[in-house]
C-alpha positions in Angstrom: 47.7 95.8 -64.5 46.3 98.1 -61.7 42.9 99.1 -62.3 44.9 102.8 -62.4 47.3 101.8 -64.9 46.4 102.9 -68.7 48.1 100.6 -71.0 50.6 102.0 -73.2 49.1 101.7 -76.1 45.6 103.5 -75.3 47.2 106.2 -74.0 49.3 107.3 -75.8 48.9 111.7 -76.4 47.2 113.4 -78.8 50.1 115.5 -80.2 50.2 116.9 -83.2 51.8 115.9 -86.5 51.4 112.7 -88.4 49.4 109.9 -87.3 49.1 106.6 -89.0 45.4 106.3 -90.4 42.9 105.6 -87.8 41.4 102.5 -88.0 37.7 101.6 -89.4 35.1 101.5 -86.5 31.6 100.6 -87.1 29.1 102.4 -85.3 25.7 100.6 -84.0 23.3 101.3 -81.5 20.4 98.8 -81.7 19.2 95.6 -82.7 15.6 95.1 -82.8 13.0 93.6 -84.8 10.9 96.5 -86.7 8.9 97.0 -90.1 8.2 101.0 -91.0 10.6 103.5 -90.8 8.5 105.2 -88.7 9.6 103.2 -85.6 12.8 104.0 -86.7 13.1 108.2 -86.8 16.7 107.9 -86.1 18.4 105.3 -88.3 19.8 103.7 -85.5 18.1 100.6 -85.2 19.3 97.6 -87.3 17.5 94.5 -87.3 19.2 91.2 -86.5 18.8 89.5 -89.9 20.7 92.8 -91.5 23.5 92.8 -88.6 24.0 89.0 -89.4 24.4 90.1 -93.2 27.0 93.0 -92.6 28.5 90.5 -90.2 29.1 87.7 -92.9 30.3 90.3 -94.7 32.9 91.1 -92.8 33.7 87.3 -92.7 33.5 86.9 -96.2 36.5 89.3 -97.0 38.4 87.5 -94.5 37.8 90.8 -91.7 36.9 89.8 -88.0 35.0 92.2 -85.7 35.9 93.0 -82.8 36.1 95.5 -79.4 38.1 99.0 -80.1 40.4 97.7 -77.3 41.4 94.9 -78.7 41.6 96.9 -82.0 43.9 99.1 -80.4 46.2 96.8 -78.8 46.8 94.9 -82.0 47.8 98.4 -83.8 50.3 98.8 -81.1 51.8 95.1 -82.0 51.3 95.5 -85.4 48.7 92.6 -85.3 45.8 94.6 -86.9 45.5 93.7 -90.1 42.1 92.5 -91.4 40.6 94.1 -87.9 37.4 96.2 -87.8 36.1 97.5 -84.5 32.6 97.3 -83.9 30.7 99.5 -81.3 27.1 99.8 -80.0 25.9 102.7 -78.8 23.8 103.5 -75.0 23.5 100.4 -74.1 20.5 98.8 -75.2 19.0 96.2 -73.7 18.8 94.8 -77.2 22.5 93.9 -77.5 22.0 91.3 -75.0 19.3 89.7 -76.3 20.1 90.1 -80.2 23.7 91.4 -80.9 25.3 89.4 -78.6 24.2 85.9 -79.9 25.3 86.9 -83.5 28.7 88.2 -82.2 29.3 84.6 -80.4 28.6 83.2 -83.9 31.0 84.8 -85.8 33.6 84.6 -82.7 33.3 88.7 -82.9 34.0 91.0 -80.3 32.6 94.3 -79.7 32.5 97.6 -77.3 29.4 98.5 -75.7 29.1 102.4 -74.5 26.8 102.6 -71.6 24.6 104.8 -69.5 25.7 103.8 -65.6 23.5 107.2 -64.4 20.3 105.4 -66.7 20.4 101.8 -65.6 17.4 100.0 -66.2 15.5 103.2 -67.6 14.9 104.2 -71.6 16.1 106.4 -73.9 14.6 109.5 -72.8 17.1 111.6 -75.0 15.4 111.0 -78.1 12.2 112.9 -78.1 10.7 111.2 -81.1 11.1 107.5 -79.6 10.6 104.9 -79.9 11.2 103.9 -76.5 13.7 101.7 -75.6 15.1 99.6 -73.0 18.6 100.2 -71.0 20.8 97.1 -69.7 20.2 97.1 -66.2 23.3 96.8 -63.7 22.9 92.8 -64.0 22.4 93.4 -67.9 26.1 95.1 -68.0 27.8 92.5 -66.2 26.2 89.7 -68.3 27.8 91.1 -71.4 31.4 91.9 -69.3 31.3 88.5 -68.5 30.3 87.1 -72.3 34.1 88.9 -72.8 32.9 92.0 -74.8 34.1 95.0 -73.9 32.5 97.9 -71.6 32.8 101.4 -72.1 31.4 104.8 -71.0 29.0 107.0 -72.5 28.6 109.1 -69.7 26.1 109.8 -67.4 22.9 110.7 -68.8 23.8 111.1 -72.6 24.6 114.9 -72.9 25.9 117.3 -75.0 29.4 117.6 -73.4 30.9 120.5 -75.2 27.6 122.7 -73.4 27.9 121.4 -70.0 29.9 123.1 -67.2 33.3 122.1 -66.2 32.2 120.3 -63.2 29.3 118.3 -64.8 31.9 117.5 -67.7 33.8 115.5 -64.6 30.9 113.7 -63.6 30.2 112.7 -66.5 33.6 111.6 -67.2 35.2 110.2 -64.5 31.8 109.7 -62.2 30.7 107.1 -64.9 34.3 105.8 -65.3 34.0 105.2 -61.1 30.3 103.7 -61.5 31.4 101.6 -64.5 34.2 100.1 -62.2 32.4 99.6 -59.5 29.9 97.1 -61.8 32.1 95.2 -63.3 35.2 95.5 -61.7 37.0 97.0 -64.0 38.2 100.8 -65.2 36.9 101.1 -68.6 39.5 101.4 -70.9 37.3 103.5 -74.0 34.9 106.4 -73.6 31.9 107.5 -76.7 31.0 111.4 -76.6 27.2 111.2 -76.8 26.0 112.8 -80.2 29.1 112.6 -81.2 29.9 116.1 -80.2 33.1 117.4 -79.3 35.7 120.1 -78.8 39.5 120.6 -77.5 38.3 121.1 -74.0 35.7 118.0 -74.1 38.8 116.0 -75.8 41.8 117.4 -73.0 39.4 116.7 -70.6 38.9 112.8 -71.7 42.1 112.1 -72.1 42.8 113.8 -68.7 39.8 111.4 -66.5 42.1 108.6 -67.6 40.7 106.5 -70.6 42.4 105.3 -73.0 40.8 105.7 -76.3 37.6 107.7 -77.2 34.9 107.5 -79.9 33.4 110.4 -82.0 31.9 110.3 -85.4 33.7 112.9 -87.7 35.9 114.7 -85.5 37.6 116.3 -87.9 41.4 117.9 -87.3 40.7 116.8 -83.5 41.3 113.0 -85.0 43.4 110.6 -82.6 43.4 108.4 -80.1 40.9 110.4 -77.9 38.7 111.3 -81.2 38.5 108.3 -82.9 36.6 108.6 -86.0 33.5 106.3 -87.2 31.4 104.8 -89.7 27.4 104.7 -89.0 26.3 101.2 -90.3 22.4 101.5 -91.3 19.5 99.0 -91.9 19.8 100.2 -95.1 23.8 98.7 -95.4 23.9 95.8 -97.6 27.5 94.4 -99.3 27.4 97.2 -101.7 26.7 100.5 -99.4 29.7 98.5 -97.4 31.8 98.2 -99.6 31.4 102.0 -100.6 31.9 103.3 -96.9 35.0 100.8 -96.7 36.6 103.0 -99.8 35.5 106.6 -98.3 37.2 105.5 -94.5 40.4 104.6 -97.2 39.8 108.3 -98.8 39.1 110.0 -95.7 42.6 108.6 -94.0 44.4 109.6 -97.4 43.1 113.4 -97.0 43.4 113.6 -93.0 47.1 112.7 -93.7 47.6 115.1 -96.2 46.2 117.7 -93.6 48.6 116.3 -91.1 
């Protein structure tokens, strides 16, 4: 496959009509060590004893983690049964250090969105910090080469459906070009930072070339390019699980209804 070539199965438009349920993606961001929630004024940080948990868990109901790619490709073969894509958010320096030894445990896969205009820097979106680490250049090819999968998150984390038209394109296909030129590769999967999106943001995705994108409740704009997703939490032990496993069921249900 050229690195210009989409596969077939990633691309595939967002038209209108009836879709088959989206599949259930897991949402992280990072994995760190802390003890108040004070350090935590986001909910986004999970610690690695709790990620091993909710990654048992999915082992324990006979489900395997693994990259949205991969996810993707198996819907298309009709291979995905008992599949549950996992993502991480910004690309914390954390998910080499933390995630990534846990995923090699389990023989899980996941997709990493980074930050290829904030290499080596922190957070500096979230006002409230704590601050955290970025994967350097190096840091990103280490986890290529550990075979999970890379994908964008844009430039500089910003709210896309706000921006101009011509910083929309940087941050869409500039990262996609940076991306490739670290690792080789065009990234196949794209994450719309806050998880904000409208029809231009989404057109304008799907037109830069990628495959698949990730939102968090994107509502009637659910498809390929606005792929729903479930926040996993510290606080997300085999019962809260369980729970969001039913409401992704319900949620697919209604959206089909809508359809």
């Amino acid at each position: 496959m050229s690195a210009d070539t989409e596969p077939a199965a990633l691309a595939a438009p967002d038209r209108p009509g009836r879709r088959p349920a989206a599949p259930w993606v897991f949402m992280y961001h990072s994995v760190a060590e802390f003890t108040d929630p004070a350090e935590d004024p986001y909910g986004i940080t999970v610690t690695p004893t709790v990620l091993e948990a909710q990654l048992r868990w999915l082992e324990s109901r006979r489900l395997r983690g693994v990259s949205v790619g991969e996810l993707l490709r198996a819907r298309a073969a009709g291979r995905a049964a008992g599949l549950v894509g996992l993502t991480f958010d910004d690309g914390y320096t954390d998910f080499l250090t933390h995630a990534l030894p846990l995923l090699r445990r389990y023989e899980f896969t996941a997709t990493l969105f980074v930050l290829p205009g904030r290499l080596g820097v922190d957070n500096v979106w979230d006002p409230l910090g704590p601050r955290k680490s970025l994967l350097t250049a190096e840091g990103i090819r280490a986890v290529a080469e550990a075979g999970q999968e890379i994908g964008s998150h844009g430039l500089l984390h910003q709210h896309l459906n706000t921006c101009s038209d011509a910083v929309l394109q940087q941050e869409l296909r500039g990262s996609r070009e940076l991306l490739r030129e670290l690792t080789g590769t065009l990234p196949e999967g794209f994450c719309y930072p806050y998880g904000t999106i409208d029809r231009r943001v989404v057109a304008a995705t799907r037109a830069a070339g990628y495959g698949y994108a990730c939102a968090i409740a994107p509502g009637r704009l659910a498809g390929p390019h606005a792929l729903p997703r479930t926040h996993i939490s510290q606080a997300d032990g085999p019962g809260r699980l369980r729970i969001k496993q039913l409401r992704h069921r319900a949620q697919e249900l209604r959206r089909a209804v809508l359809r």
